[in-house]
C-alpha positions in Angstrom: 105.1 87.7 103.6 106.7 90.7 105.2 105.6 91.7 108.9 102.5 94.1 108.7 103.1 96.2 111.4 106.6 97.8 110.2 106.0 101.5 110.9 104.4 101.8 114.5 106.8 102.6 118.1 107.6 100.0 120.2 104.9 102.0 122.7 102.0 101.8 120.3 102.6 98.5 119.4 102.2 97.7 123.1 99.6 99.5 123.5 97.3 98.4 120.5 98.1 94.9 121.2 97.0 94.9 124.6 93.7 96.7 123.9 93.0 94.5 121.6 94.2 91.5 123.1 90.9 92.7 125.9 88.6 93.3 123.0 88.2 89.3 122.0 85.0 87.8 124.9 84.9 84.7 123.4 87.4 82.9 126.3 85.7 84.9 129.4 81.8 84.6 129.0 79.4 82.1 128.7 75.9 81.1 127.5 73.4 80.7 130.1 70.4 77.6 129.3 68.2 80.5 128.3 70.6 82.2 126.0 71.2 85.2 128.5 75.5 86.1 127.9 77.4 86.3 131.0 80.7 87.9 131.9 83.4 85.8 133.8 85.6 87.7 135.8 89.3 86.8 136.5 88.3 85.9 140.1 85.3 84.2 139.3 82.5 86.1 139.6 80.3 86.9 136.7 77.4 88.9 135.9 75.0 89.5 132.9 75.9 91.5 130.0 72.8 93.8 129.3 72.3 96.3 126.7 73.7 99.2 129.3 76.2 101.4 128.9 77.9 104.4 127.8 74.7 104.5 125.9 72.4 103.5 128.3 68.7 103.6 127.5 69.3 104.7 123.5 68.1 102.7 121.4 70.6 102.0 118.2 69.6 104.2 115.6 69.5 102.6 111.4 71.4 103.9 109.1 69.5 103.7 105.6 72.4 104.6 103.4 73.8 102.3 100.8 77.0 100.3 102.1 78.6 98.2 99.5 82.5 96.8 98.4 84.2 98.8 96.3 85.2 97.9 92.7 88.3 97.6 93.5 88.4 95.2 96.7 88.4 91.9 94.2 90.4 89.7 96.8 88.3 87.7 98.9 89.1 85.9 102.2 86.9 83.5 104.0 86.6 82.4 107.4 87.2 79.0 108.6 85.0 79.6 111.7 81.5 81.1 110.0 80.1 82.3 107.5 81.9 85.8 107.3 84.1 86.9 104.6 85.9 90.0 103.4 86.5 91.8 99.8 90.2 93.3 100.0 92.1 96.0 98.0 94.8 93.7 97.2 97.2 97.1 96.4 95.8 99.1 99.4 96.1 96.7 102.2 98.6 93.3 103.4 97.0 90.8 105.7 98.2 88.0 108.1 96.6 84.6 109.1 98.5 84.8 113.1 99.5 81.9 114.3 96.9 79.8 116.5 96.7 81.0 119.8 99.0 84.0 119.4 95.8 86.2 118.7 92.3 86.1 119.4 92.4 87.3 115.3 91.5 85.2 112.5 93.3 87.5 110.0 95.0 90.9 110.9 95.5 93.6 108.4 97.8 96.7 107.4 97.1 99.9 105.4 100.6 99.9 103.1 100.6 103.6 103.0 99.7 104.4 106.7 99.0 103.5 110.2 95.6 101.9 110.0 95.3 99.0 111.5 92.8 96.1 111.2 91.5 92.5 112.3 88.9 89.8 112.3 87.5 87.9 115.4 85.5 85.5 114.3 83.9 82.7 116.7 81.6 80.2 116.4 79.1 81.5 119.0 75.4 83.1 118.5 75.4 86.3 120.1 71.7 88.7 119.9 73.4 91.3 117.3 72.7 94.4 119.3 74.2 92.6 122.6 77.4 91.9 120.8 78.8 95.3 120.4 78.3 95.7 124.1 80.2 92.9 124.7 83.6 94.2 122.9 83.1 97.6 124.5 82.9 95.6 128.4 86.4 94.0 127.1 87.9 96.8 125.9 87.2 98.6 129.7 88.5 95.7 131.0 92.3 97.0 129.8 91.4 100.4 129.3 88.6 101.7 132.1 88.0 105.2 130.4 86.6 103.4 127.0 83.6 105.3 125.7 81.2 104.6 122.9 81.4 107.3 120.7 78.9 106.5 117.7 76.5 103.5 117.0 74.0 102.8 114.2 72.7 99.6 112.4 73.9 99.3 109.1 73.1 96.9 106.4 76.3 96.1 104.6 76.3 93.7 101.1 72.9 92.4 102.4 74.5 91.5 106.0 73.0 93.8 109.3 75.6 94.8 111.1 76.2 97.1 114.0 78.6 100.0 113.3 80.4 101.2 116.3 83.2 103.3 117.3 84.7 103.2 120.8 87.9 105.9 121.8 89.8 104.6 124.8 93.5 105.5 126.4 96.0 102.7 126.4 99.2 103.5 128.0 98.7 107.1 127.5 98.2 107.1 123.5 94.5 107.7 122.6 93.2 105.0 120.5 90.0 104.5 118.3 88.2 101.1 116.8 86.0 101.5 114.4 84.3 98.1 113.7 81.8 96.5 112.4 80.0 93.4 114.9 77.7 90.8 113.2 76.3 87.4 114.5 73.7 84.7 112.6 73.4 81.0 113.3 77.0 80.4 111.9 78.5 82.7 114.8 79.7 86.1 115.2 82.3 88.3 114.0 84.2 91.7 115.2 85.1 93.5 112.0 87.5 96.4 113.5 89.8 99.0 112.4 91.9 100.8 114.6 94.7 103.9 114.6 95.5 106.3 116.9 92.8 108.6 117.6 94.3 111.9 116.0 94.8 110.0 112.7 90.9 108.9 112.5 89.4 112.1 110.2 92.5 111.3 107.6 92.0 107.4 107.6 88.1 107.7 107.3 87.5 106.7 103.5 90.0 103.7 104.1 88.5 102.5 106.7 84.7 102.8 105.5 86.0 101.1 102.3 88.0 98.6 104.1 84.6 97.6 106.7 82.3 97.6 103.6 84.1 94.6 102.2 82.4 92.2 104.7 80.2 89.6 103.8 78.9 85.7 103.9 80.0 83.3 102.2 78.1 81.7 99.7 
């Protein structure tokens, strides 16, 4: 299969990589006895993760609307760690399996005709849903300080609740967006996220709403 990330400058590609290289937790927190998440830092400190933040004190509002896969996402991939899956446009997008340990992805993903950009984290860890969006956004800060929240809501997507979030951040002086979609049940939890540069976001918007709504479970 041909690379699927042809089109982007040898800056962005830094730059996207390392942001999202800081947006996996699994490696750098842990799980208290009462089920409280904590934060490792590098020099070995920690604290808790609480539901602070850009948004602190809002409540995530729900989202009532209808979010299903398309007609035409008819490929399906499953992964190995949970329960999550994914319906594809197999003519819209290409995907990659990385190689163990070179990503904290389980699959990676490239709009053919653009610069939209997406991945998979998948672990096999029980995180409370609305604490695990919070989590990504701490790891993003971690590479890129001035991360913001820009938008949350609760979504239910092919019968699977979800957290919709979108988080704006500057890497290495190019403005950045994820828009994702972060789910956890007693199989684990998964970071379902798109990404592009920030100015490119309005023009992406239908892929990328298409592309999240193709998450599910597994049968």
């Amino acid at each position: 299969m041909r690379s699927i990330l042809p089109s982007l400058t040898k800056t962005l590609l830094i730059a996207l990589l390392a942001a999202n290289g800081a947006a996996t937790w699994a490696s750098q927190n842990a799980v208290t006895d009462n089920g409280s998440v904590v934060l490792l830092n590098d020099d070995g400190t920690w604290r808790y993760i609480s539901n602070e933040g850009e948004k602190s004190g809002a409540q995530i509002s729900f989202n009532k609307g209808l979010f299903q896969k398309s007609a035409n996402q008819t490929f399906q991939l499953k992964s190995a760690k949970n329960r999550s899956a994914t319906w594809l446009d197999p003519r819209k997008w290409l995907f990659q399996k990385p190689d163990t340990g070179a990503s904290p992805a389980e699959y990676r993903f490239q709009l053919k005709a653009g610069d939209l950009y997406g991945m998979m984290i998948t672990e096999q860890i029980e995180v409370e849903l609305d604490r695990l969006p919070q989590l990504a956004f701490e790891m993003l800060r971690r590479t890129a300080p001035n991360a913001r929240v820009v938008s949350q809501e609760f979504r239910v997507v092919n019968d699977y609740k979800v957290v919709r979030m979108r988080m704006d951040a500057n890497v290495q002086g190019i403005n950045l967006s994820y828009i994702g979609y972060y789910t956890s049940d007693k199989s684990g939890s998964t970071q379902y996220v798109t990404y592009t540069a920030t100015n490119l976001v309005e023009k992406n918007l239908p892929e990328i709403e298409e592309f999240l709504n193709g998450l599910t479970r597994q049968k």
